[in-house]
C-alpha positions in Angstrom: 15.6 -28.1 -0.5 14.8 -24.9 -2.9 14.1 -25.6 -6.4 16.9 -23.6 -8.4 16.3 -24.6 -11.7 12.8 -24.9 -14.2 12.2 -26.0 -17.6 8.7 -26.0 -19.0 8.2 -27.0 -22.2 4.7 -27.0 -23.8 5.2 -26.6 -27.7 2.3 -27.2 -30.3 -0.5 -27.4 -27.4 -3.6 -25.7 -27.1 -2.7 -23.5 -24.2 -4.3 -20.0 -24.6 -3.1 -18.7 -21.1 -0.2 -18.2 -18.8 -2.0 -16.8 -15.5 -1.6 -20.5 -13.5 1.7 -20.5 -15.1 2.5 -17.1 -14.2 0.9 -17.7 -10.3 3.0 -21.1 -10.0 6.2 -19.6 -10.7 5.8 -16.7 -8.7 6.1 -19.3 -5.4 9.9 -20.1 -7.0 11.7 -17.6 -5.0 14.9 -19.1 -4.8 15.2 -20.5 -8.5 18.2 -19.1 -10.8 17.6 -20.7 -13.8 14.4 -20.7 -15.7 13.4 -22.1 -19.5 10.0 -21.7 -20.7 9.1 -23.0 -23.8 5.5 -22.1 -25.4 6.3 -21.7 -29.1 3.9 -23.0 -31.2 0.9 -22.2 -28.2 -2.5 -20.2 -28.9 -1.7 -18.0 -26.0 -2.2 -14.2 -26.5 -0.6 -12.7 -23.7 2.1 -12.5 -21.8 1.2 -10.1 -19.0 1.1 -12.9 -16.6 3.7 -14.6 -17.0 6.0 -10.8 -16.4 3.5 -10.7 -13.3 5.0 -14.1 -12.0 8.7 -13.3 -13.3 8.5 -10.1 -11.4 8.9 -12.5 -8.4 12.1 -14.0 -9.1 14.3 -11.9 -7.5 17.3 -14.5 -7.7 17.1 -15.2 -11.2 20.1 -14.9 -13.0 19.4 -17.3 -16.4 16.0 -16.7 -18.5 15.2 -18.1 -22.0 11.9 -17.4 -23.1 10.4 -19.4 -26.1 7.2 -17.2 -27.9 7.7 -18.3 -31.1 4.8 -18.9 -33.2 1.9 -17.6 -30.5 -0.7 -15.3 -31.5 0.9 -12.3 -28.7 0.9 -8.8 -29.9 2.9 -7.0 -27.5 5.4 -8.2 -25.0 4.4 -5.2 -22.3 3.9 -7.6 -19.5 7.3 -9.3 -19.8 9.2 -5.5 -19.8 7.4 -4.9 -16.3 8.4 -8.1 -14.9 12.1 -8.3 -15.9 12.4 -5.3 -14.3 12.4 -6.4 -11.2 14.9 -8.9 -12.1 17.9 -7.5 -10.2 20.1 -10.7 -10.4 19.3 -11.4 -14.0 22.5 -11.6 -16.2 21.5 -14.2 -18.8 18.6 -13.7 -21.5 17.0 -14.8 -24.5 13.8 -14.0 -25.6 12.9 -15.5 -28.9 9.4 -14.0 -30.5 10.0 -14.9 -34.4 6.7 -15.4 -36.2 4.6 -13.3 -33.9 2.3 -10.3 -34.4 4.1 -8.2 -31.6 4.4 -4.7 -33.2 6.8 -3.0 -30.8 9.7 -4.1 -28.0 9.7 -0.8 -26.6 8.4 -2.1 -23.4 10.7 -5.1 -23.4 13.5 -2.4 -23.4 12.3 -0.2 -21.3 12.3 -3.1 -18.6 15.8 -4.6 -19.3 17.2 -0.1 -19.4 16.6 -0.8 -15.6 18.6 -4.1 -15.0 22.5 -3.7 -14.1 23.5 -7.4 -14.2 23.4 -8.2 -17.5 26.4 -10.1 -19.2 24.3 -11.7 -22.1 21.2 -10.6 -24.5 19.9 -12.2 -27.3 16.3 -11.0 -28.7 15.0 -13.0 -32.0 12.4 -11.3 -33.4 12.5 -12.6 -36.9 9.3 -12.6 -39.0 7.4 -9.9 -36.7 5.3 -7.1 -37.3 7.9 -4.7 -35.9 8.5 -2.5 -38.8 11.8 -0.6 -36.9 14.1 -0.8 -33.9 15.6 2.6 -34.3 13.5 4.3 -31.3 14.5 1.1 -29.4 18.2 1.7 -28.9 18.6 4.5 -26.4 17.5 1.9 -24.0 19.6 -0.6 -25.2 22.3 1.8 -24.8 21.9 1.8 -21.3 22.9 -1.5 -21.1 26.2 -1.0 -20.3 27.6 -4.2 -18.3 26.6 -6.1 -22.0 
């Protein structure tokens, strides 16, 4: 049988990378449901782990836990969720992070046209607007 559903956890642990996570995953063809959970985690990028997501082609539920990491910019997450072409559930939480910008985030998701849910919490970020953001939000039209 085809594993269809992941949940990985590692909170308040002294991971600082996501390149054997991101390899690993990236052999889970077939899974639809994925939960990682690395709040709390000294990693500092994510580029990875959107190198492994890209991979997921059947995907249809993501929830990604960043909260309280020390990443700056979420550019390799954008670049793998677009490839996500069955996606229709995500949540991305990045509260208490340094990330600056979500422009790349967006610009990934602009590209997906299975969407039925979003949620983004960036509480507590360096992100000082969201303004330039929403034109590709806005082409999120199955939300």
């Amino acid at each position: 049988t085809s594993l269809q559903q992941w949940m990985i956890k590692r909170s308040e642990t002294t991971i600082t990378s996501v390149k054997e996570l991101g390899e690993g995953m990236s052999k889970l063809t077939s899974l639809h449901h994925l939960e990682i959970k690395l709040g709390g985690t000294k990693i500092t990028s994510v580029e990875e782990l959107g190198e492994g997501l890209s991979k997921l082609t059947s995907l249809q539920h993501l929830v990604i836990n960043l909260r309280e990491t020390k990443i700056t910019s979420v550019k390799g997450l954008g670049e793998g969720l677009s490839k996500l072409t069955s996606l229709q559930h995500l949540r991305i939480k990045v509260p208490e992070t340094r990330i600056t910008s979500f422009k790349e985030l967006v610009e990934g998701m602009s590209k997906l046209t299975s969407f039925q849910h979003l949620a983004i919490n960036l509480f507590a970020t360096k992100i000082t607007t969201v303004e330039k953001h929403g034109e590709g939000l806005s082409q999120l039209t199955s939300l």
